[in-house]
Backbone and ligand atoms as CSV (ligand in chain L), in Angstrom:
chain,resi,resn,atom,element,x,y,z
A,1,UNK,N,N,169.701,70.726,51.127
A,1,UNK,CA,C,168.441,70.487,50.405
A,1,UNK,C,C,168.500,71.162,49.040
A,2,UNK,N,N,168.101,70.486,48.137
A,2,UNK,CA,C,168.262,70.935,46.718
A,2,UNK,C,C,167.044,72.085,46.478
A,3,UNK,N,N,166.983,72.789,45.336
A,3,UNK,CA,C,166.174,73.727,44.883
A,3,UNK,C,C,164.608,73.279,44.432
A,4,UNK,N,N,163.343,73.743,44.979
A,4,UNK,CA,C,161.977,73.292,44.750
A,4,UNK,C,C,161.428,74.508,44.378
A,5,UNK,N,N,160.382,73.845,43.920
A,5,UNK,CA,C,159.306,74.935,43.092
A,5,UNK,C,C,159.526,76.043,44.264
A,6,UNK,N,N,159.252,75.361,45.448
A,6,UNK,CA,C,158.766,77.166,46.548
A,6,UNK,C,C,160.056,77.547,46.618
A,7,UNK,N,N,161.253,77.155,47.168
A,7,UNK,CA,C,162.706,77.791,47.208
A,7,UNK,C,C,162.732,78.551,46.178
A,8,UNK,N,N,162.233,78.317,44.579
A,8,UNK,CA,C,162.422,79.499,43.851
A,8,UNK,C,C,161.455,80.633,43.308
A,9,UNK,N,N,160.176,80.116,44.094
A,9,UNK,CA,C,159.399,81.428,44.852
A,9,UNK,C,C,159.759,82.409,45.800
A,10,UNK,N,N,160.567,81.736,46.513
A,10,UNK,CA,C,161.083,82.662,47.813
A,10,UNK,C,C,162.578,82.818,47.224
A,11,UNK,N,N,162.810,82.735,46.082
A,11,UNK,CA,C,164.174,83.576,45.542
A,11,UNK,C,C,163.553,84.402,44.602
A,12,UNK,N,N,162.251,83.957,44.348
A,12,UNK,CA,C,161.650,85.162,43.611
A,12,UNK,C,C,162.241,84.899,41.654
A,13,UNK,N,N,162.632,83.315,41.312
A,13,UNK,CA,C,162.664,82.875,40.439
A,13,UNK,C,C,161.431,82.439,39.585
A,14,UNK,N,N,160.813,82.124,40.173
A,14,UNK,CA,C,159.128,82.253,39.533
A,14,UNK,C,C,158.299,82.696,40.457
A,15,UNK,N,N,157.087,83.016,39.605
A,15,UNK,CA,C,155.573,84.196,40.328
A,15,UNK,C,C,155.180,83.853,41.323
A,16,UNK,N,N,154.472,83.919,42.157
A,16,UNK,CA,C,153.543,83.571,43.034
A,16,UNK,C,C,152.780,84.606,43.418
A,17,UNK,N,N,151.387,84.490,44.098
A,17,UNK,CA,C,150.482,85.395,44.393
A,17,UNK,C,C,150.697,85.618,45.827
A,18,UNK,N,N,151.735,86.311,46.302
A,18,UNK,CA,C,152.205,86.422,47.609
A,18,UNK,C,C,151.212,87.049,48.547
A,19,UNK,N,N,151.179,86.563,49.444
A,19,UNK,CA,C,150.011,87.033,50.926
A,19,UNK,C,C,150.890,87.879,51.766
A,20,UNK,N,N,151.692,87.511,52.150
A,20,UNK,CA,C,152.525,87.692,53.424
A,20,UNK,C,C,154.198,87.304,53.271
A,21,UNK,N,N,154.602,88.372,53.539
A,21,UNK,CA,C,156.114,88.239,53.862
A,21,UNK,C,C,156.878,88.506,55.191
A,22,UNK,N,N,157.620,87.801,55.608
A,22,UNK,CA,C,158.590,88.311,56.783
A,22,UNK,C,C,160.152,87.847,56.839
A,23,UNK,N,N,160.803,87.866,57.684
A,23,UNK,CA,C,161.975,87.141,58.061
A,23,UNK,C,C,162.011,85.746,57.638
A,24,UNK,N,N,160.732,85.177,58.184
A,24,UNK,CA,C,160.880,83.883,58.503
A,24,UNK,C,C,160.629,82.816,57.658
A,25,UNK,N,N,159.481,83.876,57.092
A,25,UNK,CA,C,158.379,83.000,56.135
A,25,UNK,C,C,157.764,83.280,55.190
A,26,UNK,N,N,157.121,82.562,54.294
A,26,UNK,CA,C,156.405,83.500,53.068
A,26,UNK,C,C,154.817,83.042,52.887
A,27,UNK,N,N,154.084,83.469,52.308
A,27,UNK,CA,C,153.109,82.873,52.182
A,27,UNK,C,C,152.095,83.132,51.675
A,28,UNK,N,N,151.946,82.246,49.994
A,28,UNK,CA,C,151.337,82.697,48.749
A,28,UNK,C,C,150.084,81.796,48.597
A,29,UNK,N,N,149.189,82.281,47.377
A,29,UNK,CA,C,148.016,81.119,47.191
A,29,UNK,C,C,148.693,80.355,46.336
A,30,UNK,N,N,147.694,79.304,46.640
A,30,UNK,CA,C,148.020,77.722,45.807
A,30,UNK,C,C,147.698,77.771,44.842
A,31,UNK,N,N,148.087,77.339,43.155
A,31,UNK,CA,C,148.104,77.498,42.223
A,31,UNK,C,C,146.566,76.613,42.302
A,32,UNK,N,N,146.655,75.763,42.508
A,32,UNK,CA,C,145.388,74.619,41.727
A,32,UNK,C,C,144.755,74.223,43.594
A,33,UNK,N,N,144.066,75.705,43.927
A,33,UNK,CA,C,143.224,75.857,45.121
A,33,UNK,C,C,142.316,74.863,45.009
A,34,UNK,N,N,141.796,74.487,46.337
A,34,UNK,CA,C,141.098,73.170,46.789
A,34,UNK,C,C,140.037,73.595,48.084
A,35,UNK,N,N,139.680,75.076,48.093
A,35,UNK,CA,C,139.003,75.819,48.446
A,35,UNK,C,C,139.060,77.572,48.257
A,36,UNK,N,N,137.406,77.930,48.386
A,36,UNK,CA,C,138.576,79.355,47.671
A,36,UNK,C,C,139.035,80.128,48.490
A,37,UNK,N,N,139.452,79.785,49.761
A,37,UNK,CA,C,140.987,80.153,49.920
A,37,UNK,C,C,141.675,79.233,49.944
A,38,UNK,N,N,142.811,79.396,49.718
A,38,UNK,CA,C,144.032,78.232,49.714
A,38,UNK,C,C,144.938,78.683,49.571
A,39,UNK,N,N,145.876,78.918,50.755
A,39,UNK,CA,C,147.223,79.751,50.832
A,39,UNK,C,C,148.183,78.518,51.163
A,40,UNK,N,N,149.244,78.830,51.212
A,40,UNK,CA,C,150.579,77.838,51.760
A,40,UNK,C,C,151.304,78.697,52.434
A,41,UNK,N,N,151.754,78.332,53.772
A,41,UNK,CA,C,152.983,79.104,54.683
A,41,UNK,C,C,153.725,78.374,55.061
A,42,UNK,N,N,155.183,78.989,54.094
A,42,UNK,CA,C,156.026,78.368,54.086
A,42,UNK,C,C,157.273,78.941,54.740
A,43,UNK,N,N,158.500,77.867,55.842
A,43,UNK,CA,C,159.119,78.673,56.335
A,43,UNK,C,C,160.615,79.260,55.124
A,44,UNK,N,N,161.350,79.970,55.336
A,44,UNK,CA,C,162.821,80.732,54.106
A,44,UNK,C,C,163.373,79.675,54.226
A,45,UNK,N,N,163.852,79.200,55.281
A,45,UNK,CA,C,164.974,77.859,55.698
A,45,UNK,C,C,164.498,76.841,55.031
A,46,UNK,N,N,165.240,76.014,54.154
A,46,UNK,CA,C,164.790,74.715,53.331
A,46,UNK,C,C,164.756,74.098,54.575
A,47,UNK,N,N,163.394,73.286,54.483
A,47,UNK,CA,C,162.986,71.767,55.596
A,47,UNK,C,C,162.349,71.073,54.467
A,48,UNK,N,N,162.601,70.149,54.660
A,48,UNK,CA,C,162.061,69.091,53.615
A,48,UNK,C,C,160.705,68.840,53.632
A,49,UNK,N,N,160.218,68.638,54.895
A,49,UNK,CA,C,159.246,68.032,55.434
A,49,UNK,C,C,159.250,68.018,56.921
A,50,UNK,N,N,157.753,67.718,57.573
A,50,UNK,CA,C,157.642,67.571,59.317
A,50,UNK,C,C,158.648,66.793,59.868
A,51,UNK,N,N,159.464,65.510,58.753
A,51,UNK,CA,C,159.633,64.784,58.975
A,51,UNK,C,C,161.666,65.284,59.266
A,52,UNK,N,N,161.555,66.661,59.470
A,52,UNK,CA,C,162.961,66.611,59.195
A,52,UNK,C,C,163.944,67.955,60.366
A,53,UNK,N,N,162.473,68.462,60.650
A,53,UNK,CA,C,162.462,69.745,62.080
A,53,UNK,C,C,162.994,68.984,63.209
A,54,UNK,N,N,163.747,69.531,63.995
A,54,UNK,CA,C,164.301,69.470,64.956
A,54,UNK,C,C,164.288,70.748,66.128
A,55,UNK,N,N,164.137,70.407,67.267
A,55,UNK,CA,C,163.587,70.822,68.512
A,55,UNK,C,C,164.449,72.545,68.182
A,56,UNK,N,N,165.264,72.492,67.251
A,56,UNK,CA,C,165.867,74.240,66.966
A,56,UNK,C,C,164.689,74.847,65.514
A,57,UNK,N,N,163.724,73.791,65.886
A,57,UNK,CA,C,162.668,74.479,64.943
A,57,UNK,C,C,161.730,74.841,65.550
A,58,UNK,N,N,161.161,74.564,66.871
A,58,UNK,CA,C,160.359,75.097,67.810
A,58,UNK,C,C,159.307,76.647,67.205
A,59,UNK,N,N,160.152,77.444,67.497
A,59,UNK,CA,C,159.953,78.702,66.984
A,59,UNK,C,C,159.390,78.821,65.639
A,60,UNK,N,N,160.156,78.096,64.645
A,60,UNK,CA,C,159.779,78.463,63.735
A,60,UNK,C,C,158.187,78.104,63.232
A,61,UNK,N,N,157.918,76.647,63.824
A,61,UNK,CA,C,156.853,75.971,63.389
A,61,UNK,C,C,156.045,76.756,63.697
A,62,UNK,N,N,156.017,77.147,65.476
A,62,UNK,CA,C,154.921,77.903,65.902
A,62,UNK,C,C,154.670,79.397,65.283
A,63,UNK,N,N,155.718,80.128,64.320
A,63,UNK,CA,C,155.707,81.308,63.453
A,63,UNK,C,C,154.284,81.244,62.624
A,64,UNK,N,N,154.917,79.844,61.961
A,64,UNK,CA,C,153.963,79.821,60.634
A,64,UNK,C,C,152.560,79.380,61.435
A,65,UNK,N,N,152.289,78.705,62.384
A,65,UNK,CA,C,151.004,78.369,62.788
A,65,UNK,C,C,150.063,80.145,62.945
A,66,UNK,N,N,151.055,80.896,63.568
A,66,UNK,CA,C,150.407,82.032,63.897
A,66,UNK,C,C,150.147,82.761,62.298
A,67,UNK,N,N,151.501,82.805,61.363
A,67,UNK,CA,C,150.810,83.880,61.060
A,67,UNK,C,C,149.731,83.340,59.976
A,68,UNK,N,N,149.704,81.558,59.804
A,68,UNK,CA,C,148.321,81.360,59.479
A,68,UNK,C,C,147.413,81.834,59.502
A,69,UNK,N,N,146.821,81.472,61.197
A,69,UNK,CA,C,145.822,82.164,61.675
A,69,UNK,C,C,145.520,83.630,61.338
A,70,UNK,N,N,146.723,84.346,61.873
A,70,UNK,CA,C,146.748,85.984,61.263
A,70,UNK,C,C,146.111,85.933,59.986
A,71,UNK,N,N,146.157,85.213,58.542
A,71,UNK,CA,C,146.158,85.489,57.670
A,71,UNK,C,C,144.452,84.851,57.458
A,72,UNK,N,N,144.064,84.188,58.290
A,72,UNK,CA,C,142.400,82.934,58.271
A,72,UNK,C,C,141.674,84.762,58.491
A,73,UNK,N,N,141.959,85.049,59.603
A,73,UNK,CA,C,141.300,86.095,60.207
A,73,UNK,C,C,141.407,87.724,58.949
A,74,UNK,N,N,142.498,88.070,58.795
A,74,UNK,CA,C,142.892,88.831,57.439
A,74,UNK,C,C,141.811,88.952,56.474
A,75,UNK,N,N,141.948,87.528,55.761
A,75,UNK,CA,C,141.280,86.938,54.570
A,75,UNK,C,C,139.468,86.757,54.795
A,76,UNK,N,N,139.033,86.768,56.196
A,76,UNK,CA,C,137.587,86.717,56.754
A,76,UNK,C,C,137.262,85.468,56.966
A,77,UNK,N,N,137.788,84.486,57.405
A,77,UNK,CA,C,137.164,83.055,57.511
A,77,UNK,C,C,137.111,83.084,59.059
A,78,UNK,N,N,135.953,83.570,59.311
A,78,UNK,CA,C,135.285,83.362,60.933
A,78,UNK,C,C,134.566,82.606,60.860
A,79,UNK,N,N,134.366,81.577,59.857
A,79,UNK,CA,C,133.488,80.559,60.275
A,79,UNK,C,C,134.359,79.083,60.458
A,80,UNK,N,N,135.556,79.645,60.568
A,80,UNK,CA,C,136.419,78.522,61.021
A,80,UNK,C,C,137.330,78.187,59.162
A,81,UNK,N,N,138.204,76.935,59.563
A,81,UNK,CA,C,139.628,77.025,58.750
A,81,UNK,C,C,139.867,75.623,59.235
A,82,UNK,N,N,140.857,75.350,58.451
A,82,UNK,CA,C,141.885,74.308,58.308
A,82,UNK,C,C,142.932,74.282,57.993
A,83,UNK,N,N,143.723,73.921,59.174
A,83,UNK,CA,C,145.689,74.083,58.554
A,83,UNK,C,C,145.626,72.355,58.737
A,84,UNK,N,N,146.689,72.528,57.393
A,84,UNK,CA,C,147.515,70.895,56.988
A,84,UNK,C,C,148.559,71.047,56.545
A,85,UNK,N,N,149.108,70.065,57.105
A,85,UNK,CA,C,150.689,69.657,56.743
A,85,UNK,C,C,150.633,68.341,56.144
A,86,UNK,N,N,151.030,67.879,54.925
A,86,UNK,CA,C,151.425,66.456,54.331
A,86,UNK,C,C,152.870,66.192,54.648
A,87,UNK,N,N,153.039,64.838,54.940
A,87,UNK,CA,C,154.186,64.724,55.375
A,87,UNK,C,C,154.716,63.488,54.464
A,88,UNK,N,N,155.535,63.422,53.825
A,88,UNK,CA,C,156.003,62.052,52.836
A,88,UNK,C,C,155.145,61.566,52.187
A,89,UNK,N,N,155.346,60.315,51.488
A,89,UNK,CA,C,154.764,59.959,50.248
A,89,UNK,C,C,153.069,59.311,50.833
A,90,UNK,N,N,152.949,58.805,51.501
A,90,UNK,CA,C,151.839,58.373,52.515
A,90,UNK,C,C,151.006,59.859,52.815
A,91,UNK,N,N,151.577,60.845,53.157
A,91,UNK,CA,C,150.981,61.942,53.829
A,91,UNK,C,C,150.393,62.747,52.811
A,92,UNK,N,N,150.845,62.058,51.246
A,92,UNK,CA,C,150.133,63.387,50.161
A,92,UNK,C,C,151.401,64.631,50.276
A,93,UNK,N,N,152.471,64.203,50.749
A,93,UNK,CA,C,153.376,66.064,50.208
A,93,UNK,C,C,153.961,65.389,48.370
A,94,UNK,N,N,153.380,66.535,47.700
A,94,UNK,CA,C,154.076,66.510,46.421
A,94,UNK,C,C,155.323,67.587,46.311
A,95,UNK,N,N,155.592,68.149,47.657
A,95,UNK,CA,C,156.554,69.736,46.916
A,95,UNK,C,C,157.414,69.636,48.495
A,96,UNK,N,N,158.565,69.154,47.843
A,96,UNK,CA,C,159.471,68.450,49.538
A,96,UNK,C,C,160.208,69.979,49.990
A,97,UNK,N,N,159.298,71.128,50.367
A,97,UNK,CA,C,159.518,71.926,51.196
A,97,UNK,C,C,158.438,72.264,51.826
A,98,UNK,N,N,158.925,71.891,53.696
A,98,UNK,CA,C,157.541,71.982,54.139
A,98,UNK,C,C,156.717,73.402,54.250
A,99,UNK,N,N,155.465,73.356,54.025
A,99,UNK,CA,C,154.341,73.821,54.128
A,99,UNK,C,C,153.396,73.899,54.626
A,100,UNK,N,N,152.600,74.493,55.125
A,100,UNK,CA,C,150.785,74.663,55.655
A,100,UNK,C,C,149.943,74.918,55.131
A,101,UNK,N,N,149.294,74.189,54.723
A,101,UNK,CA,C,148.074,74.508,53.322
A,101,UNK,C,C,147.218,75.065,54.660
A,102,UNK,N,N,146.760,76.179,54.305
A,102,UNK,CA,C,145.662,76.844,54.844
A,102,UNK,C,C,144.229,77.273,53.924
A,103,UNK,N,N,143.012,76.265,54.850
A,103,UNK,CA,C,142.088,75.923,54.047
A,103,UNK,C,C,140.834,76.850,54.042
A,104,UNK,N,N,140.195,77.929,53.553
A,104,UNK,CA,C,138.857,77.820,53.830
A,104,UNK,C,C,137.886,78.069,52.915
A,105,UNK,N,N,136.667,79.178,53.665
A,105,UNK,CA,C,135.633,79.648,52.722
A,105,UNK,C,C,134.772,78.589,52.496
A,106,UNK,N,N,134.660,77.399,52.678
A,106,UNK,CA,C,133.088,76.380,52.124
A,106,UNK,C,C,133.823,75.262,53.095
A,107,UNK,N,N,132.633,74.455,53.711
A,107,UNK,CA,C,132.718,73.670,54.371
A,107,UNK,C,C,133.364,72.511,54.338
A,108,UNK,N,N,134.458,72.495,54.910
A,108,UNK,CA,C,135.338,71.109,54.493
A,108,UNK,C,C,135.211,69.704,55.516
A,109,UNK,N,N,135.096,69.021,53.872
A,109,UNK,CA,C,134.633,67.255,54.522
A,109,UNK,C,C,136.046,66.711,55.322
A,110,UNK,N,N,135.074,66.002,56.224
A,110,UNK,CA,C,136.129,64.812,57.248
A,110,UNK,C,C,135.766,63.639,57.020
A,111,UNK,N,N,136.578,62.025,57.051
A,111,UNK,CA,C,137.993,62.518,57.229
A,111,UNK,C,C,138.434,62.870,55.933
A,112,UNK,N,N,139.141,63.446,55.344
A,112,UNK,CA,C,140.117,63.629,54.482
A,112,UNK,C,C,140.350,62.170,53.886
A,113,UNK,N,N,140.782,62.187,52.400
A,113,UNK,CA,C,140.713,60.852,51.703
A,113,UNK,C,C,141.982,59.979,51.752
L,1,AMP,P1,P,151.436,69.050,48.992
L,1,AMP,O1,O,150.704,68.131,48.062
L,1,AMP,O2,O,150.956,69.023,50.397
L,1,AMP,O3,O,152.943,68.857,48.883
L,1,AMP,O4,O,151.105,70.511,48.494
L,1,AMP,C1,C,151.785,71.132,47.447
L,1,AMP,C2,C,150.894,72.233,46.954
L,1,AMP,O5,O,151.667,73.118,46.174
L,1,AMP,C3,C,149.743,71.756,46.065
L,1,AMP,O6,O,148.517,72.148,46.661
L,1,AMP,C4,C,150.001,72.476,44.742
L,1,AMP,O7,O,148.807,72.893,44.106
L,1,AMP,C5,C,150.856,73.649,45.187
L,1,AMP,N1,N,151.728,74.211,44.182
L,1,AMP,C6,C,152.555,73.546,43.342
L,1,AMP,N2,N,153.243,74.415,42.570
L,1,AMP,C7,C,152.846,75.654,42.949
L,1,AMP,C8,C,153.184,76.971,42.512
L,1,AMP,N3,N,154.092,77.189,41.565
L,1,AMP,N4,N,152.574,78.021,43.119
L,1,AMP,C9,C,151.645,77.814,44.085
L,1,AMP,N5,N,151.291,76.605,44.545
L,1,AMP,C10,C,151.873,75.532,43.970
């Protein structure tokens, strides 16, 4: 997988407003937020997309789901959250390393556009 905006966040080639770091994963706010919170958790290992994990990703997916949550709860959104994944050109991903937009703070409309 070639080099993307986040691969050279997580080489630490350009800024980001980092939340959370570990082994596995990283996970900064979104430049052009779409609530005011809006983080992305992203795993170190280039994946392109949902569309590209394989059953030796198990673990990893379920990493980032948690330390989402960890981070909903962190950040104070007890009135509930939203994790999303875009998946290909149909799904809305503009940045082909996958991600979890983690949503909250003001009430978010359904369905999605
Ligand atoms: P998606 O459209 O699901 O692929 O989401 C990509 C997200 O990355 C968008 O919400 C962008 O605002 C966000 N984004 C793009 N470049 C950066 C950046 N340099 N730092 C933080 N977030 C970014």
């Amino acid at each position: 997988m070639s080099e993307t905006i986040f691969s050279k966040i997580i080489d630490r080639k350009i800024p980001a407003r980092i939340e959370h770091e570990d082994d596995l994963c990283l996970a900064f706010h979104d430049v052009a937020p779409q609530a005011p919170v809006h983080l992305l958790v992203i795993p170190k290992k280039r994946i392109a997309s949902l569309a590209d994990v394989t059953p030796a990703d198990r673990d990893l997916l379920g990493h980032l789901v948690v330390v989402a949550t960890e981070l909903a709860a962190k950040l104070g959104l007890a009135d509930g959250f939203r994790l999303v994944v875009n998946c290909g050109r149909d799904g809305g991903q503009s940045v082909d390393h996958l991600h979890v937009h983690l949503l909250g703070g003001r009430r978010l409309g359904w369905p999605p556009g």
